[in-house]
GUGU-134431 format. One record per residue (C-alpha): residue number from 0; x, y, z. Coordinates in nm, 2 decimals. Example, Ala and Ser with C-alpha at 12.3 -4.5 7.8 and 13.67 -1.06 7.14 Angstrom:
2
   k      X      Y      Z
   0   1.23  -0.45   0.78
   1   1.37  -0.11   0.71
***
This chain:
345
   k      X      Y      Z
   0   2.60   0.92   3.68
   1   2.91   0.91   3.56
   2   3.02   0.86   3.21
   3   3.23   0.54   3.29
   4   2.90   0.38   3.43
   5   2.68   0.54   3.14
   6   2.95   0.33   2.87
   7   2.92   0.01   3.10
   8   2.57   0.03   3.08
   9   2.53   0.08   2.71
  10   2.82  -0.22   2.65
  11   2.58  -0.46   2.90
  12   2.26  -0.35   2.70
  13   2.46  -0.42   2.35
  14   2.53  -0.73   2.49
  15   2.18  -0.87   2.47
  16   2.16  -0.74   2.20
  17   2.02  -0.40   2.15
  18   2.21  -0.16   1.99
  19   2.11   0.23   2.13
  20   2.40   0.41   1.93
  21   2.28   0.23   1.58
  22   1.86   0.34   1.70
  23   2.03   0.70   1.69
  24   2.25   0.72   1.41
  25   1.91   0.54   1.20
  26   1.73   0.87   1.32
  27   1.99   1.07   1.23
  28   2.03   0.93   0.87
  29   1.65   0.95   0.75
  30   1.57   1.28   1.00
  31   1.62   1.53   0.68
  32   1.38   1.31   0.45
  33   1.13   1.30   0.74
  34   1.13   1.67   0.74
  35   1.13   1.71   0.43
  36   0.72   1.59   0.39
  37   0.64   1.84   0.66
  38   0.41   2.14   0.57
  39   0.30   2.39   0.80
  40   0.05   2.18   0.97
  41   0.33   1.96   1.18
  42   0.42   2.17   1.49
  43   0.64   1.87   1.66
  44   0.76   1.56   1.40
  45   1.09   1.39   1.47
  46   1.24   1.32   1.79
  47   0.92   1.41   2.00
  48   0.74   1.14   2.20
  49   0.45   1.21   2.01
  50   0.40   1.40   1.71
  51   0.23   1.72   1.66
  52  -0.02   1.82   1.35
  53  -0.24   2.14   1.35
  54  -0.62   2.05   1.24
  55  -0.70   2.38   1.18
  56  -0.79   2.35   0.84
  57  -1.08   2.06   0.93
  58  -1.20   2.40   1.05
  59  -1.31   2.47   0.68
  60  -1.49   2.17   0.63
  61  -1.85   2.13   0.68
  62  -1.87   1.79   0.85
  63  -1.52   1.61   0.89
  64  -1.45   1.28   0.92
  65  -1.15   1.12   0.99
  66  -1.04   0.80   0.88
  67  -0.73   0.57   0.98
  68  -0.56   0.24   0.85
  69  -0.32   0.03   0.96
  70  -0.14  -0.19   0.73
  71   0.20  -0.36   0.63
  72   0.42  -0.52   0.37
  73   0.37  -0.86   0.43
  74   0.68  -1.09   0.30
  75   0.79  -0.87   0.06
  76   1.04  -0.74   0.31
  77   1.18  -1.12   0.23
  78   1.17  -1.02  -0.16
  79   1.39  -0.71  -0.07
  80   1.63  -0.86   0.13
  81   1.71  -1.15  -0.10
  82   1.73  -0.87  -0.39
  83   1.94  -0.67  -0.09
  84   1.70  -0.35  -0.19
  85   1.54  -0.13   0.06
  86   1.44   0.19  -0.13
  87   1.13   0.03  -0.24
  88   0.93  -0.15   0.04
  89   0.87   0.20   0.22
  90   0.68   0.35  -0.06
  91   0.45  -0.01  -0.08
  92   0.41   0.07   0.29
  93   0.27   0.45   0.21
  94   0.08   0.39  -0.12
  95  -0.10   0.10   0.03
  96  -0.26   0.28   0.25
  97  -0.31   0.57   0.07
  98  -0.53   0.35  -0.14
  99  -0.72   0.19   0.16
 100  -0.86   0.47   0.27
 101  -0.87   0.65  -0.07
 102  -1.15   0.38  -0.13
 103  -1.39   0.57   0.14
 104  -1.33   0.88  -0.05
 105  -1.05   1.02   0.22
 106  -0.75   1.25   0.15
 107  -0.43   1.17   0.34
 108  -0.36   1.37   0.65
 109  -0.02   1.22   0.83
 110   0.12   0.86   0.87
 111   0.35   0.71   1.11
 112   0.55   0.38   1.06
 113   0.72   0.13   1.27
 114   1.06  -0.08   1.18
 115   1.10  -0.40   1.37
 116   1.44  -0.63   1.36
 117   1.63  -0.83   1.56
 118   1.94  -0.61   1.51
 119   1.94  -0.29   1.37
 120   2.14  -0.15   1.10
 121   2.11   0.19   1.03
 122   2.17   0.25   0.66
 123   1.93  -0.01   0.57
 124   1.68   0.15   0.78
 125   1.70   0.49   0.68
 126   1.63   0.39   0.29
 127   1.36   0.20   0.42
 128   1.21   0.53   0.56
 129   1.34   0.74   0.28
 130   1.11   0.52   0.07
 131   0.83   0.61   0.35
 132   0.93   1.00   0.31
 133   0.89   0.96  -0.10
 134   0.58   0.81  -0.12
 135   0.41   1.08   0.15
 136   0.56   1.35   0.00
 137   0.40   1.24  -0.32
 138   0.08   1.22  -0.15
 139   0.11   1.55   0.01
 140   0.08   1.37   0.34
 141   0.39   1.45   0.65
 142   0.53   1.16   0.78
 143   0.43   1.26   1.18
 144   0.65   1.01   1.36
 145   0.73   0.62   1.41
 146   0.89   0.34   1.57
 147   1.20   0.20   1.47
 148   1.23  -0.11   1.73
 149   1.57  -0.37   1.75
 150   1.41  -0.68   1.94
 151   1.68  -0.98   1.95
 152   1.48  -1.28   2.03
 153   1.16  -1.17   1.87
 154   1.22  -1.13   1.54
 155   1.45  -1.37   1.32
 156   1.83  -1.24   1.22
 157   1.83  -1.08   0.88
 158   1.45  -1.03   0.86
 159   1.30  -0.73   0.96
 160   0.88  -0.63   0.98
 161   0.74  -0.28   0.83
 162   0.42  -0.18   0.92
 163   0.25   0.19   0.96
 164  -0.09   0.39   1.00
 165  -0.25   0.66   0.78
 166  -0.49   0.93   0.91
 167  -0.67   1.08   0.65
 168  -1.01   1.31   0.60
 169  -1.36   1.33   0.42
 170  -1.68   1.52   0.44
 171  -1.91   1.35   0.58
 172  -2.11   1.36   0.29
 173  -1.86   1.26   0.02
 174  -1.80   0.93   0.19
 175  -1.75   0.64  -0.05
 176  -1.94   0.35   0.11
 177  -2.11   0.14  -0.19
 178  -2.41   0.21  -0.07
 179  -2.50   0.38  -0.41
 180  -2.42   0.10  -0.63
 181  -2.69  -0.08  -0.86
 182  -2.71  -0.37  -1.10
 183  -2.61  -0.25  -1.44
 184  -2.35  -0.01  -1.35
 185  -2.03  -0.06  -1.50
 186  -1.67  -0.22  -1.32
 187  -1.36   0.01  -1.43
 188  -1.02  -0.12  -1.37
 189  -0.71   0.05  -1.32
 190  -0.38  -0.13  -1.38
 191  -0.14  -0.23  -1.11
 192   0.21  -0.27  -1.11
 193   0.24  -0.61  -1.01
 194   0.17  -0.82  -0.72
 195   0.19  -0.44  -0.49
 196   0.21  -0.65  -0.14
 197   0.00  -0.90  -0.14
 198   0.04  -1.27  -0.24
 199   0.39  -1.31  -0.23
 200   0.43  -1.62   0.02
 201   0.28  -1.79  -0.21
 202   0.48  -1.62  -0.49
 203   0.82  -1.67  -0.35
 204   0.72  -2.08  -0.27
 205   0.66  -2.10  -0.64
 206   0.96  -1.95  -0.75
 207   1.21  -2.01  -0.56
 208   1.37  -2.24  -0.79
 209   1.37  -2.05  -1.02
 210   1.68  -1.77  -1.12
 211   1.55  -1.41  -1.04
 212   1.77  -1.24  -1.27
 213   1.56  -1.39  -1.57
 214   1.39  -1.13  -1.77
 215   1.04  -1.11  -1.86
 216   0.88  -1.04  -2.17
 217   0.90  -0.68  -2.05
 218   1.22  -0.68  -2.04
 219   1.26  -0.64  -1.64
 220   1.40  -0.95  -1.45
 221   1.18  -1.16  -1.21
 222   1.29  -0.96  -0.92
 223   1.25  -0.67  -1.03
 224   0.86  -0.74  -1.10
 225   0.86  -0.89  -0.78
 226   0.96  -0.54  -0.56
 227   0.79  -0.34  -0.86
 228   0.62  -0.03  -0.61
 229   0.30  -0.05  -0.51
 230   0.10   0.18  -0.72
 231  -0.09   0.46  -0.57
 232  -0.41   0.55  -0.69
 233  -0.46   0.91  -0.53
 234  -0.39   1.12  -0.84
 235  -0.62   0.89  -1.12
 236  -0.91   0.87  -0.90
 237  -0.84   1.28  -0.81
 238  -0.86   1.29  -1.18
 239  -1.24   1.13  -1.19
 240  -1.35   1.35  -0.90
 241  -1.22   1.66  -1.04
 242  -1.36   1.55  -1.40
 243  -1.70   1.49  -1.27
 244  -1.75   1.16  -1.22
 245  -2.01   1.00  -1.01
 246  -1.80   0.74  -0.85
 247  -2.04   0.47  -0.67
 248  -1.77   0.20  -0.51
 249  -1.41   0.15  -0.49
 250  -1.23  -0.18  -0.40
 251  -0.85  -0.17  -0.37
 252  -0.76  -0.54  -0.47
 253  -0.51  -0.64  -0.19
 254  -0.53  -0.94   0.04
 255  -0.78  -1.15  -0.02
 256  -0.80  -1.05  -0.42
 257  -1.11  -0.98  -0.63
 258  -1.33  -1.27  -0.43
 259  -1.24  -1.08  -0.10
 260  -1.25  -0.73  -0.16
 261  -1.51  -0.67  -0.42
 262  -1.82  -0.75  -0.22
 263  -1.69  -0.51   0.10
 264  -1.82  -0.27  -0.14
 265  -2.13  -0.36  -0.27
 266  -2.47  -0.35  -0.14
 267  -2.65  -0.65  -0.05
 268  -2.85  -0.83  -0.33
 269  -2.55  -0.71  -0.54
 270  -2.25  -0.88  -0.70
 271  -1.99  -0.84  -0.97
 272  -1.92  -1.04  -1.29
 273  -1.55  -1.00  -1.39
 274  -1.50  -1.07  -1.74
 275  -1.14  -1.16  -1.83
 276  -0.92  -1.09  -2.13
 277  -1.09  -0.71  -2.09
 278  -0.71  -0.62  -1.96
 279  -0.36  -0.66  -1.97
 280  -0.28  -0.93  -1.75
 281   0.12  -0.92  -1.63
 282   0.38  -1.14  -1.71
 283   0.45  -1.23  -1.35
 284   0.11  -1.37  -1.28
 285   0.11  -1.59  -1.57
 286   0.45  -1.74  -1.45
 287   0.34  -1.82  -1.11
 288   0.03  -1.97  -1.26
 289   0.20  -2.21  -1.46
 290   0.54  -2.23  -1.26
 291   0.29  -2.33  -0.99
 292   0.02  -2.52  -1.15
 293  -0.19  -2.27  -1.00
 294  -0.61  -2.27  -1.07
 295  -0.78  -1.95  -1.20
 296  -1.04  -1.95  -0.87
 297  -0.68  -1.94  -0.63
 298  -0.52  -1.66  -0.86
 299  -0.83  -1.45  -0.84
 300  -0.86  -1.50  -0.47
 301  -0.47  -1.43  -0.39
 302  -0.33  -1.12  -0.63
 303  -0.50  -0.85  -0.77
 304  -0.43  -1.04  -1.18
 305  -0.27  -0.70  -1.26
 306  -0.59  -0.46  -1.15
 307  -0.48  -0.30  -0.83
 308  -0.82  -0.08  -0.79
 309  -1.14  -0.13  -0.96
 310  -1.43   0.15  -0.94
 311  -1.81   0.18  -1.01
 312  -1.97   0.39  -1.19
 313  -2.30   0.47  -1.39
 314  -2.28   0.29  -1.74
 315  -2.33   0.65  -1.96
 316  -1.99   0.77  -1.74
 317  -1.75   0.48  -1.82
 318  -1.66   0.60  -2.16
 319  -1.58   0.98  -1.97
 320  -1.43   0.82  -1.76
 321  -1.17   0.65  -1.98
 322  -1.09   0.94  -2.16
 323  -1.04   1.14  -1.79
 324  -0.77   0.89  -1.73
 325  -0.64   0.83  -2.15
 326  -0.53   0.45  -2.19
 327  -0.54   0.40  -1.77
 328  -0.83   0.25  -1.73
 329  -1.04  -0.05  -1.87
 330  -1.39  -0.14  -1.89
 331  -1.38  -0.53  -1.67
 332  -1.73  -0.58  -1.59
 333  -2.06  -0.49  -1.42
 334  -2.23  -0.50  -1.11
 335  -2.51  -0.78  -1.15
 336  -2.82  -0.85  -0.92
 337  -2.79  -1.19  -0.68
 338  -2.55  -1.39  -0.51
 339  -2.28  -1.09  -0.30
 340  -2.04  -1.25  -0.50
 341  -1.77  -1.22  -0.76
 342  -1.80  -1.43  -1.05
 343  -1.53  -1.35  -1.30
 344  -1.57  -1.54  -1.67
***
């Protein structure tokens, strides 16, 4: 093929559309944070069909068992372009799913994303990933491979989708299923940064009237709260493992909220009893609550009310467990017999 035909070829195909050159110059922007999360586990990362990862080390483990998520960022890609940030939305992406499995008692292993617009542009993708590579390096976890997809017709101009999967690990015997929780034991709560990325159609319907820039009684602006990272909860609960503690349940509070999440958790003939005013709630959820004229049963059910994980443990461990994690970590509620519901007073 000659190289006339090769360049009529690629000027038909940009015609429709889809951009080939921008695909390559997005992988060559973000290759040197991808790499930069690799250990010596990856044998093949970027620019192979399919990556590569050693599993040698499950070698050393009595019974392994591998656990996966896949997850995304909802409409807070629409919260970053309006704010025209991207550096921010790829470590939601990572964190999230960090916790998701984290809540089975599994350590992160790889994770591989996937980019979706109608028309590519390279810069912005490669922050988005460089916010991918920040958060895995942070969680000791390589970023293996992904997908980075320009699909006029698909998707709508200026918007773009972010999605990805975590593989992690856990001994068999160490999983975290709920099973273990009883009535009496106590509800811990550790705080989140904000909404994390859940809740914000409803979020951005509410305040879209209202000016962004606007600062909060914490001093950061309404946007900022808004794209505030999505926490990860690796290191605390590392923390209450290391420390000792016999952790029962965890329930990452994403979609869905306390009413959804809590009970995926809990044994049958089992609920929890939430008892507000037992934590800081933030600023932003008390604006859309009254900006909205929202009811306390819809808040609960939508965002996480400024608790992004909540954990069980035995009552004589909650005080440890406080001190373990020093001022990160509130005492919310209990696990009560009845109803598999959450009731929070």
């Amino acid at each position: 093929m000659t190289q006339k035909t090769q360049s009529k070829q690629s000027n038909t195909y940009a015609a429709a559309g889809v951009n080939i050159a921008a695909g390559q110059r997005a992988v060559d922007l973000m290759a040197d944070a991808v790499r930069a999360t690799y250990g010596p586990d990856v044998l093949a990362g970027i620019g192979a069909f399919g990556g590569l990862f050693d599993a040698t080390r499950l070698q050393a483990m009595k019974a392994p068992v591998l656990v996966a998520s896949t997850d995304g960022v909802g409409t807070k890609t629409k919260v970053a372009a309006q704010l025209g940030r991207w550096d921010t939305v790829g470590q939601d992406l990572v964190n999230h799913c960090v916790n998701d499995i984290l809540v089975q008692g599994a350590q992160p292993l790889f994770f591989l994303d996937y980019i979706a617009s109608s028309k590519l542009e390279a810069e912005q993708v490669a922050t988005v990933v460089g916010g991918v590579a920040t958060a895995c390096r942070e969680a000791g976890c390589a970023l293996l491979g992904g997908e980075t997809a320009e699909m006029p017709g698909v998707y709508v101009p200026g918007e773009f989708d972010l999605a990805g999967t975590i593989i992690g690990t856990v001994e068999r015997e160490r999983i975290v299923d709920g099973g273990r929780a009883r009535a009496g034991d106590v509800v811990l709560g550790l705080p989140s940064t904000g909404l994390h990325t859940n809740g914000y159609s409803l979020a951005r319907q509410v305040l879209s009237d209202l000016d962004w820039s606007i600062p909060l009684t914490t001093g950061d602006s309404i946007g900022a709260a808004l794209l505030a990272v999505h926490r990860s909860y690796l290191q605390p609960i590392r923390q209450l493992w290391n420390a000792g503690i016999d952790v029962r349940a965890m329930a990452h509070i994403t979609g869905g909220g306390f009413v959804d999440n809590i009970p995926r958790v809990l044994p049958a003939g089992t609920g929890a009893l939430i008892r507000r005013g037992t934590w800081p709630e933030l600023p932003i959820f008390d604006l859309i609550q009254r900006t909205g004229h929202i009811a306390d049963d819809e808040m609960f059910h939508v965002f996480n009310m400024g608790l992004g994980m909540l954990v069980v443990v035995p009552p004589e461990q909650a005080q440890p467990a406080q001190s373990t994690l020093a001022g990160d970590c509130y005492v919310v509620g209990e696990i009560i017999a009845g109803a598999h519901e959450v009731k929070v007073r």
